[in-house]
C-alpha positions as CSV (number, residue, x, y, z in Angstrom):
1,X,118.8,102.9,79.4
2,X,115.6,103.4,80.9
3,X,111.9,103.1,79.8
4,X,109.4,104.7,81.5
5,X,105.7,104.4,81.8
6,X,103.8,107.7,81.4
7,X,100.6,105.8,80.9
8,X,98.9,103.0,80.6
9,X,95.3,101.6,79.8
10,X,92.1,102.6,77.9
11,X,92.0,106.2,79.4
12,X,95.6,106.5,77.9
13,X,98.9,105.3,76.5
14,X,102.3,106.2,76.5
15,X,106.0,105.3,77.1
16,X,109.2,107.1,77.0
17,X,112.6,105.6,76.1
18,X,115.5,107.1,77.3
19,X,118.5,105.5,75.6
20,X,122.1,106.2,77.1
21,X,123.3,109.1,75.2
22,X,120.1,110.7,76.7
23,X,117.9,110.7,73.5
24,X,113.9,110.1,74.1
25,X,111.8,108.2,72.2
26,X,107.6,108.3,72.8
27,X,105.3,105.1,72.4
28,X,102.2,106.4,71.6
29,X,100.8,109.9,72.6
30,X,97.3,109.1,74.0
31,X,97.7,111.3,76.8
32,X,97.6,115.1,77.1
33,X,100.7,117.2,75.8
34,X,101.5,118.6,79.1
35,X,101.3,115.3,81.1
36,X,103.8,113.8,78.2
37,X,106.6,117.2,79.1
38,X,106.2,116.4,82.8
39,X,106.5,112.7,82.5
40,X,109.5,113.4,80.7
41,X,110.8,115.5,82.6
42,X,110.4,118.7,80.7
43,X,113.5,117.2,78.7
44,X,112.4,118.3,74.7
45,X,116.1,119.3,73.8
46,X,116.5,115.5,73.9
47,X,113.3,114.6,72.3
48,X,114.3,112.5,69.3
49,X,110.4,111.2,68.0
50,X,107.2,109.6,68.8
51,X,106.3,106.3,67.6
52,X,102.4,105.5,67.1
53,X,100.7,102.6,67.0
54,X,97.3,103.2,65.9
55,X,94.7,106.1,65.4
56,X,93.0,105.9,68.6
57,X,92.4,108.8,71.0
58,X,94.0,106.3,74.1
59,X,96.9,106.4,72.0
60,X,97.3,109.0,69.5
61,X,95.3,112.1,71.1
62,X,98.4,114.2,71.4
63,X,99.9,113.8,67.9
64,X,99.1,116.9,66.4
65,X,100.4,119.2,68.8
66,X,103.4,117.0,68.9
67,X,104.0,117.3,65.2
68,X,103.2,121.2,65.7
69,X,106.2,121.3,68.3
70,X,108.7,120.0,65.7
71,X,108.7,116.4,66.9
72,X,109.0,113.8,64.2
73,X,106.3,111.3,64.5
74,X,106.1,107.8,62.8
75,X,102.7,107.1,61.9
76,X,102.6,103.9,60.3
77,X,99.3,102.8,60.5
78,X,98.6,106.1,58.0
79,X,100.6,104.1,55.0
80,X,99.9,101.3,52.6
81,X,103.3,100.1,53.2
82,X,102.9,96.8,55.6
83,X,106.7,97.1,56.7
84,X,108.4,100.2,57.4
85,X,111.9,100.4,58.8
86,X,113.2,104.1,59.7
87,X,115.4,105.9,62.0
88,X,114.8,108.3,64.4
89,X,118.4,109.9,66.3
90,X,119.6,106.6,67.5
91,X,116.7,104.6,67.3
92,X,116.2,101.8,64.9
93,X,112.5,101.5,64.3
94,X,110.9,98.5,62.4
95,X,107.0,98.4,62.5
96,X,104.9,96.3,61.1
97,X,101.0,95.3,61.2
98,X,99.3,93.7,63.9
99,X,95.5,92.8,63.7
100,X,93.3,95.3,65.9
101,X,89.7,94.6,65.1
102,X,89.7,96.2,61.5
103,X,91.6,99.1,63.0
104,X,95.1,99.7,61.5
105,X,97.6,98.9,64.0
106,X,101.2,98.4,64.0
107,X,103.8,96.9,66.6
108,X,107.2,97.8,66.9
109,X,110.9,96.5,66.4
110,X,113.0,99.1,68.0
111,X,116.9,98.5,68.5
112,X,119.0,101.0,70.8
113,X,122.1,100.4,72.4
114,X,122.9,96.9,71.4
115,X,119.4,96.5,72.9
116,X,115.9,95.3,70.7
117,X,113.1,96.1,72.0
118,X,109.6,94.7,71.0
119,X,106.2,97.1,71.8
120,X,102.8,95.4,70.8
121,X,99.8,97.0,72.1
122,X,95.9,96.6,71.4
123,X,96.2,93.5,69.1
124,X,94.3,90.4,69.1
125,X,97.8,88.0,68.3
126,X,101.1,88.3,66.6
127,X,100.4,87.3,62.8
128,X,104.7,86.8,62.5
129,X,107.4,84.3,64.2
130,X,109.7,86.4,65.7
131,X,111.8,83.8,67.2
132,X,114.9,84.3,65.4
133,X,114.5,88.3,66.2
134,X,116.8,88.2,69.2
135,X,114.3,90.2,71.0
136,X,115.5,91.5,74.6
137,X,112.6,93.2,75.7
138,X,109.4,93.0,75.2
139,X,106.5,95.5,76.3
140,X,103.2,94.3,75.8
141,X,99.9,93.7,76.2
142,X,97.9,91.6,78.3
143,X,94.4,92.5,78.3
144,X,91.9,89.6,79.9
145,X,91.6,86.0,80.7
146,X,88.5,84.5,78.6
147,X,87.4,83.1,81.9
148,X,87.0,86.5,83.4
149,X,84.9,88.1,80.4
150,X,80.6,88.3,80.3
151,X,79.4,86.7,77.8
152,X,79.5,87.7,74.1
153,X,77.9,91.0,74.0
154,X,79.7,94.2,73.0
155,X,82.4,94.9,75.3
156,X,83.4,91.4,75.2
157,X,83.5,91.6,71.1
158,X,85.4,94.6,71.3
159,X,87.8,93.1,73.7
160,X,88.6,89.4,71.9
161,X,88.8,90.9,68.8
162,X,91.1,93.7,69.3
163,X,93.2,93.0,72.4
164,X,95.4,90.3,73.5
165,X,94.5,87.5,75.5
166,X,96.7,86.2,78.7
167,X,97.4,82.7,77.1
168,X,98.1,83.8,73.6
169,X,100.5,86.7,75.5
170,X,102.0,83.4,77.4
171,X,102.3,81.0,74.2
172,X,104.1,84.4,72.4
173,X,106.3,85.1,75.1
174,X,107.2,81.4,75.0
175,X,108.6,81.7,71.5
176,X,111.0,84.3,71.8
177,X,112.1,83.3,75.9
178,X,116.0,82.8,74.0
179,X,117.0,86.4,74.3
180,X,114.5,87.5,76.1
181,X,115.8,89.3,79.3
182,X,112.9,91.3,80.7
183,X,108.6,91.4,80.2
184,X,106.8,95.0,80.8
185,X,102.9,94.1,80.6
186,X,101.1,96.6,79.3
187,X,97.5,98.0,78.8
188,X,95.3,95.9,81.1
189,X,91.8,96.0,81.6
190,X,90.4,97.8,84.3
191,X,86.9,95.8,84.3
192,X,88.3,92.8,86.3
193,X,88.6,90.8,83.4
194,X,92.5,90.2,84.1
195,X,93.7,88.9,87.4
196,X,96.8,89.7,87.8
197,X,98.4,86.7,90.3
198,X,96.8,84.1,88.3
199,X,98.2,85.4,85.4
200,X,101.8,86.0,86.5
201,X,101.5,82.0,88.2
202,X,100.5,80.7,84.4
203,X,103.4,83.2,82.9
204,X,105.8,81.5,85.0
205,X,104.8,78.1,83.8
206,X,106.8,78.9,80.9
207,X,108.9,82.0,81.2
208,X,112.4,81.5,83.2
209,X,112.6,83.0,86.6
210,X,115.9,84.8,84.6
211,X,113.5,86.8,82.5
212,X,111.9,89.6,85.1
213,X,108.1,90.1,84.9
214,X,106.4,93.3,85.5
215,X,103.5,95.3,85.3
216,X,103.6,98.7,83.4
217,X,102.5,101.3,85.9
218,X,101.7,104.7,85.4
219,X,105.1,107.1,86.6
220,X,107.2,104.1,87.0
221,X,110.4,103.6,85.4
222,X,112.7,100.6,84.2
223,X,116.3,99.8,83.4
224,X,116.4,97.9,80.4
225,X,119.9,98.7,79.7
226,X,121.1,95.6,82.0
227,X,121.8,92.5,80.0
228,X,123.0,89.8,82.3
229,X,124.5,87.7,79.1
């Protein structure tokens, strides 16, 4: 099984899952319709769904043309219900609300060949324990380190309130390390608020060396299929 980064960031966001009967699943749209095909590799017969998090452009600007296509899409953050669980081919998808500065926003619970799979994005913490969740991977985001940010003025407002800071990424991390196996951080700033050594010395404080760490990069592709135990 493989997940793949299309995009990543506040000039877009996507992901693809490719589970290992070949079926696709999208995280977010927030890029253009044709960069979503390539980055697939032109592959819609196997197309299963698109998952979306939230209603903005970085992450939902290809939706419509999606649906248009055929392509089921979950849109959770359009429904009063707080906790959805669906399914989508093989995919089982649980989402549920994460705080996004007054923005709806929901994060993800997906489980796919014996594997779960946790994707948060653009929240300011987790409101839930998922500890007992038996979560395997996790991609999500770490937007800034207080230390790096001006002082409060808008940008900095927009950020603390609506995206997740490096310690309260590490302290979350921390409480679901038991069946954790792999870490894909996503949707960092590009302002220099996040420094990315310091960040993975303090993540390693606390996260096993048995758990790998990496960066979500744009065209880059993981196997998440590979459970040591």
């Amino acid at each position: 099984m493989i997940l793949k980064t299309l995009k990543t960031g506040s000039d877009g966001n996507c992901y693809a899952i490719k589970a290992d009967n070949g079926e696709i699943l999208l995280l977010d749209a927030g890029i253009p319709l044709d960069e979503i095909k390539k980055g697939i590799g032109f592959d819609i017969a196997n197309l299963q769904g698109c998952i979306v998090s939230h209603e903005h452009k970085d992450h939902s600007l290809s939706v419509n043309k999606l649906r248009k296509m055929g392509i089921p899409m979950m849109l959770p953050y359009r429904l009063e219900a707080k906790r959805i669980r669906t399914t989508i081919g093989s995919y089982i998808i649980e989402s549920f609300p994460v705080p996004h500065n007054g923005v709806e926003n929901r994060a993800f619970l997906i489980t796919i060949d014996g594997v779960k799979i946790l994707y948060a994005t653009d929240y300011e913490y987790i409101p839930y324990d998922l500890s007992n969740q038996g979560i395997n991977i996790a991609l999500v985001e770490m937007n800034y380190q207080t230390n790096r940010i001006a002082d409060m003025d808008e940008h900095r407002r927009h950020v603390v309130f609506g995206h997740a800071e490096e310690k309260t990424v590490i302290d979350f991390l921390s409480s679901i390390k038991k069946n954790l196996r792999k870490v894909i951080l996503c949707h960092m700033s590009k302002s220099g608020s996040l420094d990315k050594r310091t960040a993975m010395d303090n993540l390693r404080e606390v996260i096993p060396e048995y758990i790998s760490i990496d960066w979500a990069t744009a065209g880059e592709s993981y196997n998440i299929s590979t459970i040591p135990f």
